[in-house]
N, C-alpha and C positions, 0 to 999 in steps of 0.2 A: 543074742544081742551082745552080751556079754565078751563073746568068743571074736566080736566083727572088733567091738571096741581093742580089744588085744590085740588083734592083729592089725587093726589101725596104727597102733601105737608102735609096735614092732619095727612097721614100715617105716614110719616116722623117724623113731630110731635111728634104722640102717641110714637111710639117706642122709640124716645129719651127720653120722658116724662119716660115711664117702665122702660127703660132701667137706669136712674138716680135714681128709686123708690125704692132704697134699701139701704143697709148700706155695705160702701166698707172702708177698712184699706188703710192705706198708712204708709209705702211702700206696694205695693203689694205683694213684693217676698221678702223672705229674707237667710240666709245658713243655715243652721243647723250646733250644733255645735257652739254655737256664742248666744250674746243677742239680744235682739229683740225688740224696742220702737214700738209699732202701736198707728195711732191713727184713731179711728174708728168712722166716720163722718155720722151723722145723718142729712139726708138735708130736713125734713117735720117732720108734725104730724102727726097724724090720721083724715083727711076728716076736716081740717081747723081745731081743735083742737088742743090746746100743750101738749109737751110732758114732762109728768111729772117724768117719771122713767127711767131707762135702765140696763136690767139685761143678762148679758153676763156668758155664760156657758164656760171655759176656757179646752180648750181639751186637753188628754191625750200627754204629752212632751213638753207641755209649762210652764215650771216650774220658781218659785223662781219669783211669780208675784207680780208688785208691782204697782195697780193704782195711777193715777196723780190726785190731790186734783181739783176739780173745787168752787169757790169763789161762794155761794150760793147752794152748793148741798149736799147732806151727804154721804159717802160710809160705804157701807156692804159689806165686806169678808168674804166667809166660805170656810173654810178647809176641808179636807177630805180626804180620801185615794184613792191612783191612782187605777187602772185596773191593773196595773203590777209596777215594779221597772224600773227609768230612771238614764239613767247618768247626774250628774250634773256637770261637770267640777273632771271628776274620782269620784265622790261621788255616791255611788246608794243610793237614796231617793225614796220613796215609798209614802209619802202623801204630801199635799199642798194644792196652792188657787184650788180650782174647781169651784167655781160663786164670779162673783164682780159685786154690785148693785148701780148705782147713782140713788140718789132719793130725793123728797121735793124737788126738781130744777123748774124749768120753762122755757121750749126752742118753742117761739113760732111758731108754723105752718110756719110762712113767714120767720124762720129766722133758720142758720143753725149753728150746731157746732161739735167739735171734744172731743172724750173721752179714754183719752191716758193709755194704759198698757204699762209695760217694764216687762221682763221676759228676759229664756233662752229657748232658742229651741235646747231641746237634743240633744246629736249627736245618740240616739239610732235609730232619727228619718231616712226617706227614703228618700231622695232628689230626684225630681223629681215629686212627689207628692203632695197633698193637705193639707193643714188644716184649717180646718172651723169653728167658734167662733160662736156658734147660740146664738142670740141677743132677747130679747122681752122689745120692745118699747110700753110702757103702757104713754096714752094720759090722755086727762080729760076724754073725749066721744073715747073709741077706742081702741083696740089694732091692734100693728102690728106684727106677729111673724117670725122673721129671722131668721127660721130654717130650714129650708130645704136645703138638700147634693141634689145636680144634680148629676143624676145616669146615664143622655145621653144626648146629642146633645144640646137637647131645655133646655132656664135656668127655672128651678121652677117659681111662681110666687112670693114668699117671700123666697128668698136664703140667705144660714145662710153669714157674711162676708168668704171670702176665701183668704190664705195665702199660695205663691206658694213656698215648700220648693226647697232650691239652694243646690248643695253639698257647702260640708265644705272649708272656704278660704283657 
């Protein structure tokens, strides 16, 4: 009995262990049609290693981005052109941020932090739906990549952050 309870716990454990093992925004949902502050919480390294970089891919209708300075790290912006034209507040726009890079930082393995965008989420967008930010966490010894879209039931094992669209307030 003893031995079931251990090992119950164990499992319990791991899962909560996986389940924390990734990179989640806050807030989690937000409307479409409207802006948008995430901040996107990194809570490890790579296998007790720190993490020295973090380059985020910014998806199709999250426009007019603008990351948040961190106090020892450098940012990289690139531009480029959308997959199609979005609304920006009546405006169709056609290109913008598509990756922002923090880098030369240092966030130790033991310790965790947040890396904040502010943007708009078009209203061409679907409510109801997903949007997903693929992340790669580059360590001293390590990467992590956060990019996988869950296609059913089970989550990937490195899923990209996900952003649950709201309809319009």
């Amino acid at each position: 009995m003893l031995r079931s309870i251990a090992l119950g716990a164990l499992g319990a454990l791991s899962y909560l262990t996986a389940a924390s093992a990734h990179v989640d925004v806050e807030p989690r949902q937000a409307p479409i049609g409207g802006s948008f502050k995430g901040a996107f919480r990194l809570s490890h390294g790579c296998d007790g290693s720190a993490t020295l970089k973090m380059r985020m891919r910014i998806p199709p209708g999250f426009l007019n981005v603008r990351p948040m300075a961190k106090p020892g790290w450098k940012i990289d912006v690139t531009n480029g052109k959308y997959p199609k034209s979005f609304d920006l507040r009546g405006v169709k726009v056609e290109e913008g941020v598509t990756d922002v890079a923090w880098s030369d930082g240092n966030l130790p393995d033991a310790q965790f932090d947040e890396f904040v965008i502010l943007g708009y989420l078009s209203g061409d967008l679907k409510a109801g739906t997903s949007m997903y930010f693929p992340i790669i966490q580059e360590c001293e010894k390590g990467v992590h990549r956060w990019i996988e879209i869950p296609s059913g039931p089970k989550e990937p094992p490195e899923p990209a952050a996900e952003l649950r669209l709201l309809p319009r307030r």
